[in-house]
N, C-alpha and C positions, 0 to 999 in steps of 0.2 A: 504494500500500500504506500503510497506518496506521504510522504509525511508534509503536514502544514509549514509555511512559512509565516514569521512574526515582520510584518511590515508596518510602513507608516505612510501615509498619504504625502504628497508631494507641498503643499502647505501645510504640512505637520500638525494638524488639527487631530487627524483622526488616528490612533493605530487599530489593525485588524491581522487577521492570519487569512493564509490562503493556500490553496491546493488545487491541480489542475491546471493545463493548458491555455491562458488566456484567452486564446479565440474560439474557446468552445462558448457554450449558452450558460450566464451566469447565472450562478444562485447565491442568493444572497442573505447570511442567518443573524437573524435580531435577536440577544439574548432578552432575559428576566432582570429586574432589580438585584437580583442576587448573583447574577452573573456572568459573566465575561467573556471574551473573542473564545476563550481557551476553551470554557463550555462543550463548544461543539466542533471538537476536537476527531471526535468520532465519525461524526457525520463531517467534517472534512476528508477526512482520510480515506472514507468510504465513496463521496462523491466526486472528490477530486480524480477520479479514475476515468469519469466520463463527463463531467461538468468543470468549469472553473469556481468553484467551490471560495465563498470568504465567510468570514463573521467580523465584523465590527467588536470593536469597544466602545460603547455606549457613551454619546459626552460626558467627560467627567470620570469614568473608567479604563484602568490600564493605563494605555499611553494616549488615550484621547482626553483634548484639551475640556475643559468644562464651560455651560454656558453662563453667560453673566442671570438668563434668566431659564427654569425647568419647566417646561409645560409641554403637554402629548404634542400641540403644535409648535414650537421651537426646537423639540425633538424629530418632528417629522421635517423640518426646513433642513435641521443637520443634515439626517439622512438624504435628502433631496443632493446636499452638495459634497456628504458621499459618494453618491452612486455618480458624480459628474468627476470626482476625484480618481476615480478605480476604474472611469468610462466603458459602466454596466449600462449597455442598450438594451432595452426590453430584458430585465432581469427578472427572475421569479426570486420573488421575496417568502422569506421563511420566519415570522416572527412568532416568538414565544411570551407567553405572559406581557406585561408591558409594549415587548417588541412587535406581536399582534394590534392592538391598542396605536401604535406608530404607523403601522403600515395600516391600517383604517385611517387614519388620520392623512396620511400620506394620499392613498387614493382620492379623496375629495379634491386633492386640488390637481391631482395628475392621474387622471381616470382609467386611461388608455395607455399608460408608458412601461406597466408590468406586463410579463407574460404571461402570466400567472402569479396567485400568491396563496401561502398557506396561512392561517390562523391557527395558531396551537395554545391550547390552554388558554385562553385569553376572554374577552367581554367587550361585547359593544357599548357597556356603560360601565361607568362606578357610582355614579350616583351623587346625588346633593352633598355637600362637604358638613351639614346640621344634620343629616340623617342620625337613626341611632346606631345604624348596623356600620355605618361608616369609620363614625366617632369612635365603637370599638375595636373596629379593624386595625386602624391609624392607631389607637393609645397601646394594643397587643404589642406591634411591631415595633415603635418609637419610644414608647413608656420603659423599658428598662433600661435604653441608651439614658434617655433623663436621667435614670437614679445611677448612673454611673460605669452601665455596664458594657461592653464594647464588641464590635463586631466579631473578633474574633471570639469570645469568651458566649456568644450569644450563636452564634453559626451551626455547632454541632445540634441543637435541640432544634434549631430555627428548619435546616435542612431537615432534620427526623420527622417533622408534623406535616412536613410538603410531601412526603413520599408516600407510597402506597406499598404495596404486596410485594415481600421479596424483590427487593431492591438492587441492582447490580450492586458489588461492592465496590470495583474501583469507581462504579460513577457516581455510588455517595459519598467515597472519598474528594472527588473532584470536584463534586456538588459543596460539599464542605470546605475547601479550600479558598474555590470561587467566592463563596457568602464571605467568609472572612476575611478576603484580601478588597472587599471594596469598601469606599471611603466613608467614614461615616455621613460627611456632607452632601455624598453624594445617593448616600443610601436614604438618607432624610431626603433630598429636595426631590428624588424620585416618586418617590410615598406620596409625598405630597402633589406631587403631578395630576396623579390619579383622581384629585377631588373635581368634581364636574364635567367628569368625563363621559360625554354619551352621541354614539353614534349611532343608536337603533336604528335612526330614521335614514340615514347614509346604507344602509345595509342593501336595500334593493339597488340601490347602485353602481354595486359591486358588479361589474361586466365581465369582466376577466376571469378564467376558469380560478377556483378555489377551493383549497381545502380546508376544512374545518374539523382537526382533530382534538379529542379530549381523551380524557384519562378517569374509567371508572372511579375510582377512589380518589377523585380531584375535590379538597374543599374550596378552594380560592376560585377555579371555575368549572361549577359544576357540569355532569356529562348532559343533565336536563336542559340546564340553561344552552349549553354549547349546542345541541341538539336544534332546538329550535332558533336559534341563531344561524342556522346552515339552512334551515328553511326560507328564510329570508331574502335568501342569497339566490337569484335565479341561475346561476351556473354553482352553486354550490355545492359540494360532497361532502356529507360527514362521515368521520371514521373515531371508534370509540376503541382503545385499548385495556381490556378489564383486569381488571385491579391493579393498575397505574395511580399514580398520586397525581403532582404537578409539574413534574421534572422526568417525564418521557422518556425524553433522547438521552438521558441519563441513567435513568430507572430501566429500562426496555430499552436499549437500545438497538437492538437486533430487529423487534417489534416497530419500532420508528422507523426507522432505514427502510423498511422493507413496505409501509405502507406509504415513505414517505417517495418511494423508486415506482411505484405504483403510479403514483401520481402524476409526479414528472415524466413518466414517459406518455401518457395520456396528454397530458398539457403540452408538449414537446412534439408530439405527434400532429394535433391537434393544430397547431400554428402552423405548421409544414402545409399541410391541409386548406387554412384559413386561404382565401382570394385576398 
C-alpha cells in the first residue's frame, strides 16, 4: 500500500496528507472535532491505490493555520481555498462529523463543483445555541476543560463513549491520540461552531450523487436521524454499519472502505456516463 504523504499547501495555510497519483479523481476527507489529517490514514493508504487520496487538517489543526473567526461557514470558505490550493476539480468530498456539516455548508454556495460527496456520521442541524439538549451537549464536552482538565487527560474516556461494538484496536489507539493532540482552543471554538447550525432545508438541494452513512450504535448522530436525512436527499444512499459508534473509519475500518469503494465506483462510473 502507498503510504501517505504529510504536506503543506503552497501558502502555508493548510497542512494535509496525501496518497495517490495526482491526476487521478480526487477524494477529499474532512475529519471530526477530534481529529486530524492522520485520522484517515487508512483510508489513504487504501484509496490512494486508485484515487488521489488527501485529508486536511482542519483550521486550527496540525499544521493548519487557524481562523481569526470559527463558524461551519468560514470553515467551509477554508475548505473552498483548499480544494483551489491542492487544484481538486470536481473532487468527491468525504466528511465526517463536523466535516459533513462543512461540506453541506460548502455545497450551498458551490452546488455543482463536487463529484460527488459523502456524509458520514454527521447532521443537517444542531440546533438553537438556548436549547436544553444543546446546552448539555456543549457543558458535557467543554465543562471539564473549565475545571481544569485537558485534552489529553480527557481523550481516552472522550474516545470510549464515541465508539461502539468491538472496536479496532489500533484505531482506538489513533482515535485516542488524535483527541488529545488537538488544541484546546481549537477544540472549544469548534464546539462552538456547531450552535445554529441547520441545513435541513438545503438538503433537497443536494444534486450530486451522495452518501449518507451512519453507525448503529452512533449517539452524536443517530442511524434514525441519518436515515431520514438520506431521504431528503434526491440522489441520496444511505448505508448503516451495525454496531458502529461514531468513529467508523476507525472502529470498522474494513467495513468503511469497503462500502465506502462501493460508492465511489458508482459515482465515478456515473460521471463517465453523465453528457
Amino acid at each position: 500500500m502507498p503510504a501517505s504523504q504529510i504536506l503543506t499547501t503552497k501558502d502555508g495555510r493548510f497542512g494535509y496528507e496525501a496518497s495517490g497519483a495526482p491526476e487521478r479523481q480526487a477524494v477529499v476527507f474532512l475529519h471530526g472535532i477530534g481529529g486530524a489529517a492522520r485520522a484517515w490514514r487508512g483510508q489513504l493508504e487504501h484509496f490512494g491505490k486508485y484515487y488521489h487520496a488527501m485529508a486536511w487538517d482542519m483550521p486550527g489543526y496540525g499544521q493548519s493555520a487557524r481562523l481569526d473567526k470559527v463558524s461551519i461557514t468560514t470553515l467551509a470558505a477554508a475548505l473552498q481555498n483548499f480544494l483551489i490550493q491542492i487544484d481538486a476539480r470536481e473532487p468527491i468530498l468525504v466528511g465526517h462529523s463536523i466535516g459533513g456539516m462543512i461540506v453541506q455548508e460548502w455545497l450551498m454556495a458551490h452546488p455543482q463543483a463536487a463529484a460527488a460527496v459523502v456524509l458520514a456520521q454527521t447532521s443537517p442541524a444542531f440546533g438553537k445555541a438556548d436549547g436544553d439538549w444543546q446546552k448539555s451537549f456543549i457543558e458535557a464536552r467543554l465543562g471539564p476543560l473549565d475545571r481544569g482538565a485537558t485534552m489529553a487527560s480527557l481523550a481516552p474516556a472522550l474516545v470510549k463513549e464515541l465508539v461502539g461494538d468491538d472496536p479496532d484496536p489500533h484505531g482506538l489507539e489513533l482515535a485516542t491520540s488524535c483527541m488529545a493532540g488537538v488544541p484546546e482552543a481549537s477544540y472549544r471554538a469548534s464546539m462552538l461552531a456547531l450552535l445554529g447550525f441547520d441545513r435541513r432545508e438545503a438538503l433537497k438541494e443536494i444534486l450530486v450523487p451522495a452518501l449518507v452513512l451512519s453507525g448503529s450504535r452512533d449517539r452524536n448522530a443517530p442511524s434514525a436521524m441519518m436515515e431520514k436525512m438520506a431521504s431528503f436527499i434526491p440522489s441520496g444512499r444511505y448505508v448503516e454499519l451495525q454496531g458502529a459508534g461514531h468513529l467508523v473509519n476507525l472502529e470498522r475500518p474494513d467495513e468503511f472502505n469497503a462500502a465506502l469503494a462501493v460508492f465511489l465506483t458508482h459515482a465515478t462510473a456515473a460521471a463517465v456516463e453523465a453528457p
